[in-house]
C-alpha positions in Angstrom: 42.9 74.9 35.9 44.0 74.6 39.4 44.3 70.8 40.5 42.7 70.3 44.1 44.5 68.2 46.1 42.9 66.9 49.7 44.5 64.9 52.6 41.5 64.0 54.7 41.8 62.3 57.7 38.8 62.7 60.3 37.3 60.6 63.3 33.9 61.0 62.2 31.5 58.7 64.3 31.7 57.2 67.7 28.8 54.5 68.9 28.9 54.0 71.9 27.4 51.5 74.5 25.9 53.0 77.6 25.4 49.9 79.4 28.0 49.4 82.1 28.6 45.5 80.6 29.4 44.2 77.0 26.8 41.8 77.7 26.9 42.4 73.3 25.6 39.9 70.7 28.3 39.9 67.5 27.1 42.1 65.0 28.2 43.4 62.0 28.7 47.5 60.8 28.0 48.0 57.4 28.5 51.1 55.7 27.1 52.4 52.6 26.8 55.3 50.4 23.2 57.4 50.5 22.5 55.2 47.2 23.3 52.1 48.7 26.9 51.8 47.3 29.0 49.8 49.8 32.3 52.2 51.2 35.4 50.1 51.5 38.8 50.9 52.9 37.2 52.4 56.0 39.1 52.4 58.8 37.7 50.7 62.1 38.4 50.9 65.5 36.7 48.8 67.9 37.0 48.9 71.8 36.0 46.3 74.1 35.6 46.3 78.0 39.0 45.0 78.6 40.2 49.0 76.6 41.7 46.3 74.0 41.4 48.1 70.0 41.0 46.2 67.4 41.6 48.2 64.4 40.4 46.7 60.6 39.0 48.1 57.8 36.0 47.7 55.8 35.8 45.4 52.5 34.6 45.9 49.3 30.9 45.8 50.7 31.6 48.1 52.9 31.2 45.5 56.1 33.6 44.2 58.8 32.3 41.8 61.5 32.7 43.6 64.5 32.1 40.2 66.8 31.2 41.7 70.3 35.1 43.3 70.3 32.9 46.9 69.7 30.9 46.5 72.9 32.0 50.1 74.4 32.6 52.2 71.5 33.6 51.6 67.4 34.6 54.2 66.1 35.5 55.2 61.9 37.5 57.2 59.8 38.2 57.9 56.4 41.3 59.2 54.7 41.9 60.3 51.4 44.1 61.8 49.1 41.4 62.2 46.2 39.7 65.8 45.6 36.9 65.7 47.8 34.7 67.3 45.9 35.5 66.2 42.0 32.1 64.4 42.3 30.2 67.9 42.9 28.5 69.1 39.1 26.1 71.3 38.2 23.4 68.4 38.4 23.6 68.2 42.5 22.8 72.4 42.0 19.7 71.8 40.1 18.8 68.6 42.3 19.2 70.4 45.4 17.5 73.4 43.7 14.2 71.6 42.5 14.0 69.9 46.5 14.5 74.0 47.6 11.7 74.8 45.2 9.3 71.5 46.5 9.3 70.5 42.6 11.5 66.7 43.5 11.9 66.7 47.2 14.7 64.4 48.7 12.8 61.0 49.6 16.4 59.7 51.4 17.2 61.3 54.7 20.8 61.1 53.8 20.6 63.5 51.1 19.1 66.0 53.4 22.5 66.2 55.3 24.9 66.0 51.9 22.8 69.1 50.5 23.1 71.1 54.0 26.5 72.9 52.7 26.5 75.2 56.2 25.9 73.1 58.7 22.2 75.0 60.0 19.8 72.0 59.5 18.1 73.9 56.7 18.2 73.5 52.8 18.8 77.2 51.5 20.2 79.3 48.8 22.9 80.1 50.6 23.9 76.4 50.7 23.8 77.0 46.9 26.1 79.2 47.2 28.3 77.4 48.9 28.4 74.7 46.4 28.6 76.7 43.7 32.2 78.9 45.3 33.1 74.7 44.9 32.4 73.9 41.6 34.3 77.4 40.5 37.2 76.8 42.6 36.5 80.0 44.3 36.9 77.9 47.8 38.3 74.6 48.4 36.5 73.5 51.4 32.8 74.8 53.2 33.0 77.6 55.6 30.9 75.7 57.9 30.8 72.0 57.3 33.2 68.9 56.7 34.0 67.7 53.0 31.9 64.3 54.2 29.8 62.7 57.6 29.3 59.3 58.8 25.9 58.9 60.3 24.2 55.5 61.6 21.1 55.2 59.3 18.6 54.7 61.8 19.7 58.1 63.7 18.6 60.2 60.9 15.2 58.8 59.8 13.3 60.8 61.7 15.3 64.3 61.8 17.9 64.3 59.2 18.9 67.5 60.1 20.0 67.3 63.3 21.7 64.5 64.0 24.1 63.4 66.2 27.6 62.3 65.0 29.4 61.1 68.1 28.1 59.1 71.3 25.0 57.8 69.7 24.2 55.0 71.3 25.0 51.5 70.1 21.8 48.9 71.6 19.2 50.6 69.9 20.7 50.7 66.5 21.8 46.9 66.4 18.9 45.5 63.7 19.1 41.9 62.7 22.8 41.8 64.1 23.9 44.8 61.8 24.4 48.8 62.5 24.3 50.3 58.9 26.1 53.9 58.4 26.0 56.5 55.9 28.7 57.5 54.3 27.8 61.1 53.4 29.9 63.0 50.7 29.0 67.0 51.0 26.6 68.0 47.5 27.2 64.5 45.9 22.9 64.4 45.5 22.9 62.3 41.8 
């Protein structure tokens, strides 16, 4: 058996403020797995209207306290040197299969994007396929699509499928002080 090893290192989500002042109330970001497990050892940059980066990194609940240093833009990224996709079974097939089929459709929005394996808003076969070439070690990445997405929770409840990954907008997603992100692994469904 052929042991996969992954470096991943990618800038996966800027928020940014489009208001011309950091006139900015602290907040926190919080960022969690599609089943609400916290995502620690995140790294985060923050950059305030003075271009000063603060750079820190998530705890074990998957939260840093951004303050109002992340006025302009905070921005994450993950690294890794664990196989991406060890977590990917047979299960996530027949999961993603039965939502295909209408028989257990996804009721989290975040699962819609981790079961998208090509990247073309739509749940299909082919992103079956893609899976599958995974799990049998035929490929070691998707053709189309990044091992894993960050996405900022409220961004994606009403269209999943498209949304945006960089420049979304900071204000409107500040609830009760807090900006909660997905942390998306591509296929991990169970």
């Amino acid at each position: 058996m052929v042991q996969r090893i992954f470096l991943a290192y990618f800038v996966c989500l800027s928020i940014a403020n489009a208001q011309v002042s950091c006139m900015v109330e602290p907040y926190k970001i919080t960022i969690i797995a599609p089943d609400g497990t916290p995502v620690s050892n995140v790294k985060v940059s923050l950059l305030d209207q003075n271009n000063q980066v603060e750079i820190t990194y998530t705890d074990r609940n998957g939260q840093i306290d951004a303050g109002q240093n992340g006025c302009v833009r905070a921005s994450f990224e993950y690294m890794t040197t664990d196989p991406i996709f060890d977590k990917l079974t047979t299960l996530d097939l027949i999961l993603i299969q039965r939502h295909i089929l209408n028989l257990t459709p996804f009721q989290n929005n975040a699962l819609f994007i981790a079961a998208d394996a090509n990247f073309d808003g739509k749940i299909t076969a082919s992103d079956l396929t893609d899976f599958r070439k995974i799990i049998l070690q035929i490929n070691q990445t998707l053709p189309s699509n990044k091992s894993f997405h960050f996405a900022v929770k409220e961004s994606i409840l009403t269209n999943p499928t498209h949304f945006n990954e960089t420049n979304v907008l900071l204000l409107p997603f500040i609830k009760n002080d807090e900006v909660v992100v997905y942390y998306i692994n591509m296929g991990n469904i169970n």
